[in-house]
N, C-alpha and C positions, 0 to 999 in steps of 0.2 A: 743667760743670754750668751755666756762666754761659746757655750758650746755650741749654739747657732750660727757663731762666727764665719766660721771656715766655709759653712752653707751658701751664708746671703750675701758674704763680701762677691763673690764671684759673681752672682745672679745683677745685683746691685749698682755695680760699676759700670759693666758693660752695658748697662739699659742708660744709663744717666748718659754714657757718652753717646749711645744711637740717639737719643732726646735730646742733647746738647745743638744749638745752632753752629753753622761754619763757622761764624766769625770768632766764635769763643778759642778756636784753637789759633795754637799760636805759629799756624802754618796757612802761606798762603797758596791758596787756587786748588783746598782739598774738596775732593767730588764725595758724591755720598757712597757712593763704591766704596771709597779710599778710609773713611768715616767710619761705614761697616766693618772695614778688615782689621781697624783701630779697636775697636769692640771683642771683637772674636780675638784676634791677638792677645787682651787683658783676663778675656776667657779663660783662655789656654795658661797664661802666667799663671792666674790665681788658682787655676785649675791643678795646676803641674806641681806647683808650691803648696797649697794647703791640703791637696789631697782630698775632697770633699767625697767624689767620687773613684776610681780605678786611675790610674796616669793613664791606660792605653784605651781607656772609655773614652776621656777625654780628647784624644786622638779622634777616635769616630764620632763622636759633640761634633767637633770642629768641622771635617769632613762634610756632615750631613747639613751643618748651617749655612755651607760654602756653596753645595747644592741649591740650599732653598733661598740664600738671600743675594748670592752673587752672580749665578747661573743663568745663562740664558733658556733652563728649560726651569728653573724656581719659580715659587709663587706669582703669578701675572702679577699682585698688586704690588707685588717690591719690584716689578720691572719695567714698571709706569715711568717714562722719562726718558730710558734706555737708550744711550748713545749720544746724547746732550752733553756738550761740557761740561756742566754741572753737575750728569749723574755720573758719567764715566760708561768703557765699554766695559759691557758683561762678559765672566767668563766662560769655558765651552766645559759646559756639564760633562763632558767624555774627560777633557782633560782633567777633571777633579776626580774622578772617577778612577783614573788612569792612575790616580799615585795607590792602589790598592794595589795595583799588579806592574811598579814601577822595578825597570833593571836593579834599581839598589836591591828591593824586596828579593828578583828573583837571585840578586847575587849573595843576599843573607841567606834564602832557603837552601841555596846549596851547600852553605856554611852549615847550616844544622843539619844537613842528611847526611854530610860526611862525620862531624861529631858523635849524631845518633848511631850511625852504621860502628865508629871507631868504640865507643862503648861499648855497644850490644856484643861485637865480635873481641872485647877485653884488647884493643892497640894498643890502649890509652897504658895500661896497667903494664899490659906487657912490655912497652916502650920506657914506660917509669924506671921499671925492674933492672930493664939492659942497659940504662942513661946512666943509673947511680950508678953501679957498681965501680965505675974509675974513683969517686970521691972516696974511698975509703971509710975510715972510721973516725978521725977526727971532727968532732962535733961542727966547726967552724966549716970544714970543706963540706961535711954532709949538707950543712943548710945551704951552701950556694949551690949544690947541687940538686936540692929541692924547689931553686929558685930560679935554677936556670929549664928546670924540667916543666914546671907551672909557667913560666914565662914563653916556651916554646908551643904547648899544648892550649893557650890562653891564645896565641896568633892563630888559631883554629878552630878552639871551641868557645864555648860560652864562658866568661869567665867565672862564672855560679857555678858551671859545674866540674870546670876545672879545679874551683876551692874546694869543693866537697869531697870530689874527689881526693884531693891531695892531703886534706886535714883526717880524713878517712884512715890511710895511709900513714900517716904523722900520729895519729891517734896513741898506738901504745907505744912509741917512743917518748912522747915526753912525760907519758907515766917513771919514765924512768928518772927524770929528773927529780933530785932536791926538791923538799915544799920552797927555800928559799932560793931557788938557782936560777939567776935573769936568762940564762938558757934558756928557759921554756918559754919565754915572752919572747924571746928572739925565733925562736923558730915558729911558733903560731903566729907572728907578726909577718916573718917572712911571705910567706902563703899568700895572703891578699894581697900586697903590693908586690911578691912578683906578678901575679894575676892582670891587678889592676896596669902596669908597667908594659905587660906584654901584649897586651891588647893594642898597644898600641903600630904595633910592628908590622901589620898588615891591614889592605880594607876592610876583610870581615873579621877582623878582630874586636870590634867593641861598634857598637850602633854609628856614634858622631865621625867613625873614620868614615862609614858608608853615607852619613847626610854629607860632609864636606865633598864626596865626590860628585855629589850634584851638583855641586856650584863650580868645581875644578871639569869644566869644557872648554872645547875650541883647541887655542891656544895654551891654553892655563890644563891643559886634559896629562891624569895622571895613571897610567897605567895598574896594574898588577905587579908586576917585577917591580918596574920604577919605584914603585911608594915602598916595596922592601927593601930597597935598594938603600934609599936613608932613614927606614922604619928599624930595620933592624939592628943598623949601627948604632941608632939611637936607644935604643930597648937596651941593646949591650952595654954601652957605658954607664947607662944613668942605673940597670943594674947591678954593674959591678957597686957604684956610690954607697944605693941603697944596703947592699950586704958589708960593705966595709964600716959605714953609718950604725946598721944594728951591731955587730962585732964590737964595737965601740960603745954602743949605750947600753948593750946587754949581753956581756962576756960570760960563757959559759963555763960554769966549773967543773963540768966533768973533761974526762980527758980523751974519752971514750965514747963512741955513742953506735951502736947496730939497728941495723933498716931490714928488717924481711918482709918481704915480697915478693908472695909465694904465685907459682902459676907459668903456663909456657903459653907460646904462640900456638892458636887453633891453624889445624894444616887442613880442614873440611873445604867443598868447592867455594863455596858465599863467602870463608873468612879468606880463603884467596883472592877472590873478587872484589873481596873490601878491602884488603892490600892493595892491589894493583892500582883499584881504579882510586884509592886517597892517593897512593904517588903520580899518577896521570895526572888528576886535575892538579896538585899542586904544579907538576912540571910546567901544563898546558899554562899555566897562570903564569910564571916566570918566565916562558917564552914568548911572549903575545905578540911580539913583532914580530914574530918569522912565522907563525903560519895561519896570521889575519884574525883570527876571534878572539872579540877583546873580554875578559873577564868576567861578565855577565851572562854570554852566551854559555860560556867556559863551566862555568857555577850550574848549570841545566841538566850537564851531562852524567854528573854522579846521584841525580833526582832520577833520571830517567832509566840508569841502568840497575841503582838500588830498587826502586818501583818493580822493573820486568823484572827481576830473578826475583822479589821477593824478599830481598834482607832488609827491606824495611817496608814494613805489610800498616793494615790500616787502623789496627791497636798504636801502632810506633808514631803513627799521622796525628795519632788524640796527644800524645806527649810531644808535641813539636811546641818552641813557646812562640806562639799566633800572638800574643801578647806584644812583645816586640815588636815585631812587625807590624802589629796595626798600628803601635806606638810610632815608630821610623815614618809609615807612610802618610800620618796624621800632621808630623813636624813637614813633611814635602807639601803637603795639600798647602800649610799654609805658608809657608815658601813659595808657593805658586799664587798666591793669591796677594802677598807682598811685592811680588816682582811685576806680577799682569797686569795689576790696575796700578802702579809706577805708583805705590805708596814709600817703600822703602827708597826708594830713588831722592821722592819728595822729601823724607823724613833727613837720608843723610846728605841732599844738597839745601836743607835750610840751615844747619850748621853750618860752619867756617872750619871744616877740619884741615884745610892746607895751610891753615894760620896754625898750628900745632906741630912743633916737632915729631918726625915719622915714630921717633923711639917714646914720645907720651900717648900718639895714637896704640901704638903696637903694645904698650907695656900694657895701658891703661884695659884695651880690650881682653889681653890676656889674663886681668888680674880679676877684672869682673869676672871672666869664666871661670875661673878657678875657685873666685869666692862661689859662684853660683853651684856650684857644680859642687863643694861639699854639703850644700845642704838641700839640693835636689836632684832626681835624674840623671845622669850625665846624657842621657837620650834627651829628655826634655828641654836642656843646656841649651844641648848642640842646635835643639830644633826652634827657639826660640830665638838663638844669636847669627846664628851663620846666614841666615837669608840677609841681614841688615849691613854685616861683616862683610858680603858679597858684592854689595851695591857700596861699600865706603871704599874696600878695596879697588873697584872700577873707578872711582871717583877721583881719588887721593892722587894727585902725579907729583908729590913728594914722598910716595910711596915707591916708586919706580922703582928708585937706584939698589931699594931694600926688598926687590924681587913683588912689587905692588900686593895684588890683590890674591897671588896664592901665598905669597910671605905669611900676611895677616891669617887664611883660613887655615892655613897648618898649625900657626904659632895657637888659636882659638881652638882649635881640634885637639892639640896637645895637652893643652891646657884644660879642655872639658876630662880628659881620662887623669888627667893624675889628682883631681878635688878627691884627696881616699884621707882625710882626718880627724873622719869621726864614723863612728859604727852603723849612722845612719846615711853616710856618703853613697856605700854600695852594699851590692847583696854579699861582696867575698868579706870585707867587713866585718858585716853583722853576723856572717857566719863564724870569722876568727873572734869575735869579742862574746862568742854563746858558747865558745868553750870553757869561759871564767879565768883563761890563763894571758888574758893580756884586758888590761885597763883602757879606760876612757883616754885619760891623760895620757899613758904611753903612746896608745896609736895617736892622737892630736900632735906631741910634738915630729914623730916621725913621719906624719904627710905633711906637716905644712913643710919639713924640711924639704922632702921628695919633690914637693910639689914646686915650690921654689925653683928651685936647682934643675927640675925639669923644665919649666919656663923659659926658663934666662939661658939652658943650652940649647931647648928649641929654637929659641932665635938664632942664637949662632950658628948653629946646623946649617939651617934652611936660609941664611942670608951667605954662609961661604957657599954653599951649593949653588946659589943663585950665581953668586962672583965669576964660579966656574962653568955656569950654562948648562948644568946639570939638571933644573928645573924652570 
């Protein structure tokens, strides 16, 4: 039966609460809209959490039941009532529709074509090669210099395959090491958490930067520059932590340590082209105020030019990961369906969170992420809290003086990338713990440390920046 678990818990729950009456919940004046979207939400949980199916299947589950059961072009008999108090208004089938081919999406797609292009034409490699060479030979400077090169290439590419990448590279080095020398756990350890760490430095660095900026508009709107502007400082400090941190728990005995990597810069027209146009878009992305297109648009242009010359042809399109992105636009669909039919609105004003100090709201959401986030997703995290995070932060006006409601979504976004304490946290992870040179237990104490300490100086970041009207 044990093994059917994971199946019917998800099937099971969300039926009992569509069959449940209104009065059973413990909110009042909810519509059957609001009731449905309670359902599909617990979906999506159990879904994202036990894994029954794919996570990014799960995403298109969600999508397609949002079509049928909340939509104003869905099934006629679930739209018997439509527009009564009691059922609520339907949403616009276009705009459920619409988060398949949403700005985030097109601003991740450009983040993979510039990856895929920076591989295929060896940037990555050759960028590695020319980075290290300052750290010398000292075991201790090499590894910050492996962690300052993954933590760079990690604001860019995928962090999957920035680890692989880079453990790839790593590989006959810590062959060199002693069977007994915590050196070699230091430097395979490094790799993921700089990975994990760096992603967090830019929007398309890591999924939950790009769901948070669906909720960061208006007002509260966070540019391309802007969000590197405290992403990177932050990524900097908390990696210095992290390498002074493993230095400390896993001190290397040799005295000595050589990095070859072999390979030059291709000077062909296309790997010029993939030059150029990865420094354009990045520039275009740092300068977004001064010549009007804001970051999404920006993310189009390395799709478009890679496309017409050809350096990334329609073999390169089957290796794009579709996976994510259906994942990302699955967490908006129902972000859109929490916001439109005013369920998360109703969920975080039946609570009394202005009777709670700003700093037990602020820790408390931060901590749940960070728990959640080691032991699932950090895309699934981001896409299950931030829509709720959204609406508490609009709500809270003892949130104010602590920068409101983008305070909370940053400290929440920070918090979804740093859960890396167990090999099952992320994919760069599970790829350092399938090399056999670092333990269950080692990486456990060193993220819940990172993870902490990343927290608790998110907040500070993002509350003096606030001080200073910086965000």
């Amino acid at each position: 039966m044990r093994k059917y678990f994971k199946y019917l818990l998800p099937i099971v729950i969300p039926l009992v609460v569509l069959l449940l009456p209104a009065s059973a919940f413990p909110v009042e004046g909810l519509t059957i809209l609001q009731q449905r979207v309670i359902a599909l939400f617990l979906l999506a949980a159990l879904c994202w959490v036990l894994e029954p199916i794919p996570i990014y299947a799960t995403s298109v589950v969600i999508i397609v039941l949002e079509l049928l059961l909340l939509s104003d072009k869905g099934i006629a008999l679930f739209r018997s009532g439509a527009g009564s108090p009691e059922f609520g208004e339907l949403l616009s089938s276009s705009s459920i529709m619409a988060t398949f081919a949403s700005p985030i999406i097109m601003l991740f797609l450009g983040g993979f074509f510039l990856a895929m292009a920076a591989t295929k034409y060896r940037l990555d490699v050759n960028l590695a090669r020319v980075l290290l060479k300052p750290f010398g030979s000292n075991p201790k400077y090499v590894m910050f210099g492996l962690m300052l090169i993954t933590a760079i290439f990690s604001m860019f590419m995928s962090n999957t395959a920035t680890t692989a990448m880079m453990l790839s590279i790593l590989a006959p080095v810590i062959v060199l090491f002693g069977k007994d020398d915590p050196g070699k756990t230091a430097f395979a350890l490094s790799i993921p958490v700089a990975a994990n760490i760096g992603g967090i430095g830019t929007p398309i660095g890591t999924p939950p930067n790009a769901i948070a900026l669906k909720y960061l508009v208006g007002e509260n709107a966070i540019g391309f520059g802007e969000w590197m502007a405290f992403g990177v400082p932050f990524v900097a400090i908390l990696l210095v932590f992290a390498w002074v941190l493993m230095c400390a728990m896993f001190p290397a005995k040799q005295d000595k340590i050589e990095l070859s990597i072999k390979g030059k810069f291709l000077k062909t027209p296309k790997a010029i082209i993939v030059y150029v146009t990865f420094a354009a878009t990045i520039l275009l992305w740092l300068m977004g105020s001064s010549h009007g297109m804001n970051s999404y648009v920006v993310a189009m242009i390395p799709v478009a030019v890679f496309s017409a010359t050809g350096i990334i042809n329609k073999e390169d399109l089957k290796k794009i990961s579709w996976e994510v992105l259906w994942l990302v636009s699955g967490g908006i669909a129902l972000g859109l369906a929490l916001d439109q039919t005013g369920l998360a609105k109703l969920m975080v004003n039946s609570i009394p969170f202005d009777n709670f100090s700003p700093f037990v709201v602020l820790g408390g959401a931060a901590a749940l992420c960070l728990l959640m986030a080691n032991f699932m997703s950090h895309t699934a995290t981001a896409n299950l809290l931030m829509p709720i995070m959204a609406a508490l932060g609009m709500s809270m006006s003892s949130l104010v003086p602590f920068g409101g409601g983008v305070t909370l979504i940053l400290v929440v976004t920070f918090a979804a990338s740093l859960g890396m304490s167990l090999p099952i946290s992320t994919p760069p992870n599970a790829l350092a713990h399938a090399t056999g040179n670092v333990e269950s237990s080692q990486m456990a104490k060193v993220g819940v440390i990172i993870g902490v300490v990343g927290v608790l100086m998110s907040f500070i970041m993002v509350w003096i920046l606030n001080l200073v009207n910086f965000i």
